[in-house]
C-alpha positions in Angstrom: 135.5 93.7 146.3 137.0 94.4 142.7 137.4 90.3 142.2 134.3 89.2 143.4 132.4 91.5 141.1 134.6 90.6 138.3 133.6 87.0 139.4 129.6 88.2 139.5 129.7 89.3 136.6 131.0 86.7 134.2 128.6 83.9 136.1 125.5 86.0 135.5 127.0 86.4 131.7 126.7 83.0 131.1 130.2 81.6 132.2 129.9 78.0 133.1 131.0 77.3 137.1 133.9 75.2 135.7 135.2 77.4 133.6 135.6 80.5 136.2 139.0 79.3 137.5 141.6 81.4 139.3 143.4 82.4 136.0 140.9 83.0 134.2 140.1 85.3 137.0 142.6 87.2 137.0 143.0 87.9 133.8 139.0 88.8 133.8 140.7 91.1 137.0 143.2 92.5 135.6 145.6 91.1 137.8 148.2 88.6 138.6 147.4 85.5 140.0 149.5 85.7 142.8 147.6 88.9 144.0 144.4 86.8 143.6 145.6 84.0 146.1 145.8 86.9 148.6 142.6 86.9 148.7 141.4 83.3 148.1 143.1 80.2 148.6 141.6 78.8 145.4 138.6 78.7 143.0 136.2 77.2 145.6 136.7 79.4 148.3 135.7 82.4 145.7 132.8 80.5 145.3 131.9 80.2 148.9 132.5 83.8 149.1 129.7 84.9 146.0 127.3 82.1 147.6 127.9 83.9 151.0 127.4 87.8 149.2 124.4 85.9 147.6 122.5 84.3 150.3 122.5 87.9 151.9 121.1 89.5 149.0 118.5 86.6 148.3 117.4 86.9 152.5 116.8 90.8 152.1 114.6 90.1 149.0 112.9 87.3 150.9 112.2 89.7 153.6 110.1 91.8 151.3 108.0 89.5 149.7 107.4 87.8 153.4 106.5 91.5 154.4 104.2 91.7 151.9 101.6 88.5 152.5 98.3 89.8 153.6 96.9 86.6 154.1 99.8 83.8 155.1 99.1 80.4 153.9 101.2 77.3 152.9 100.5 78.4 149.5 101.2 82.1 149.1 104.6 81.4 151.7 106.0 79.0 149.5 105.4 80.5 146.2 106.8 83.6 147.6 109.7 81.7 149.0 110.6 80.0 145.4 110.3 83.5 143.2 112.5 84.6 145.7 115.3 81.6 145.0 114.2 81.8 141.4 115.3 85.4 141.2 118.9 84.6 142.6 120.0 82.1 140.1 123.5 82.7 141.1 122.9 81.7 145.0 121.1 78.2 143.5 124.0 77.6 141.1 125.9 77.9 143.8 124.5 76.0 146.3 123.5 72.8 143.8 127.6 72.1 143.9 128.1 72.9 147.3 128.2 69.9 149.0 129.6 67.9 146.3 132.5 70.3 145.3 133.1 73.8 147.1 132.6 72.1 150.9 135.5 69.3 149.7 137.8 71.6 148.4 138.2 74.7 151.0 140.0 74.7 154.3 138.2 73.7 157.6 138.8 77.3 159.3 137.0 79.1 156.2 134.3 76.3 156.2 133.7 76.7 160.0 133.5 80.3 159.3 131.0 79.9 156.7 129.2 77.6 158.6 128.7 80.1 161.7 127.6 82.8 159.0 125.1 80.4 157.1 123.8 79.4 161.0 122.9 83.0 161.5 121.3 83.5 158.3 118.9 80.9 158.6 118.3 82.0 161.9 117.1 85.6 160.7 115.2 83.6 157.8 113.6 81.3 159.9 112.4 84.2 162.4 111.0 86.3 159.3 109.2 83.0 158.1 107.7 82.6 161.8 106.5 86.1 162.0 104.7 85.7 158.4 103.2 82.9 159.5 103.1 82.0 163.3 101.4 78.3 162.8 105.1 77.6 162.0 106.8 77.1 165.3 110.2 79.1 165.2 112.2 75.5 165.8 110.1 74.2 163.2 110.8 77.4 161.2 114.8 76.3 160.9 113.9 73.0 159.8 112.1 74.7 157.2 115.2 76.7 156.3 117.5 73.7 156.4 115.3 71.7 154.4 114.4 74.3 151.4 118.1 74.6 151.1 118.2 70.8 150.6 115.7 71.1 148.1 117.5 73.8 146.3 120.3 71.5 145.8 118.5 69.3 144.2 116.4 71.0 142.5 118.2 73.4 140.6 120.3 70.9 138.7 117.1 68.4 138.0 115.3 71.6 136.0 118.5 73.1 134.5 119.5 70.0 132.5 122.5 69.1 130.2 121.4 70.0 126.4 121.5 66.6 125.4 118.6 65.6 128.3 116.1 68.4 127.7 116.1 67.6 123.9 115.3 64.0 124.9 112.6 65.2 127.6 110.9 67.0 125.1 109.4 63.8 123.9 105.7 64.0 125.0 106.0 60.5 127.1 108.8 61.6 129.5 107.0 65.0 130.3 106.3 63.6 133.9 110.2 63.6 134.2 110.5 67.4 133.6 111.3 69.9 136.6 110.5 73.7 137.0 112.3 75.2 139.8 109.9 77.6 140.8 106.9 75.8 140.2 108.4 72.1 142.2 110.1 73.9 144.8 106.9 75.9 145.5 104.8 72.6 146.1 107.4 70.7 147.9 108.2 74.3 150.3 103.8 74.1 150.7 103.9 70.4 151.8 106.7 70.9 154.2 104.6 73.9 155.5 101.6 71.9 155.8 103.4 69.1 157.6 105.3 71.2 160.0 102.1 72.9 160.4 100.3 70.2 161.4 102.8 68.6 163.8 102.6 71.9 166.2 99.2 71.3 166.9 
């Protein structure tokens, strides 16, 4: 779809997610606003809609590198798992304000919907995480997928700080306070493997 490419695009410019509203939009569109609202009821449920084009993209890349683990291991699994997120910086940006913006701000039907299509997506995740590594029981394998998306969340925002913070956490003393997204989401995602290894002995 013409607008949510237009949308795509300025976001992986550089646009700021506040500043993407449905005028701004359009104009990006060429089109009117009205003809935009036939399509979306408002900024957030565009939003949903790139985090839902996103999230399939991101799964079919995660597929790949899944597919590609000779020897599956916490370890290799979750480092795979976080270059995967890392190279979809749109789907984290997205989800880091999903609960606390899009999710308040869009209509029940369209969340249910999106709901049902996140449930089957972490489904098929969850089922290509078991096969790479079968010590993860497949109902343990959701709670993996439910729980990396938690992570995400708040991740994303804690290692992309405001301009302000990250000159101030250059100071050699707060170092410990310093996230990488790859890098912390890869050892949280092995811990979690571990642990959910371990409890389907």
């Amino acid at each position: 779809m013409h607008l949510l490419e237009t949308a795509r695009t300025a976001l992986n410019g550089g646009m700021e997610l506040a500043d993407l509203g449905l005028n701004e939009l359009a104009r990006q569109a060429q089109m009117t606003k009205s003809n935009v609202y036939r399509y979306f009821e408002n900024r957030e449920a565009l939003l949903l809609a790139l985090l839902e084009e996103a999230g399939m993209q991101w799964q079919a890349d995660l597929a790949q590198r899944l597919a590609a683990i000779e020897r599956p291991a916490a370890d290799t699994v979750a480092r795979a798992f976080a270059a995967t997120c890392g190279a979809h910086p749109l789907m984290c940006r997205l989800f880091s304000i999903l609960p606390s913006i899009i999710e308040h701000n869009v209509s029940t039907e369209r969340l249910a919907d999106f709901k049902q299509n996140s449930l089957e997506l972490v489904g098929q995740a969850a089922r290509r995480l078991h096969h790479a590594m079968p010590a993860i029981a497949p109902s343990a394998s959701v709670t993996f997928m439910r729980q990396s998306i938690a992570l995400i969340i708040g991740l994303w925002p804690l290692s992309h700080p405001s301009p302000a913070l990250a000159q101030a956490l250059a100071s050699p003393e707060l170092a410990t306070m310093r996230y990488d997204f790859e890098t912390d989401l890869a050892t949280a995602l092995a811990l979690l493997l571990r642990g959910l290894a371990a409890a389907g002995d």
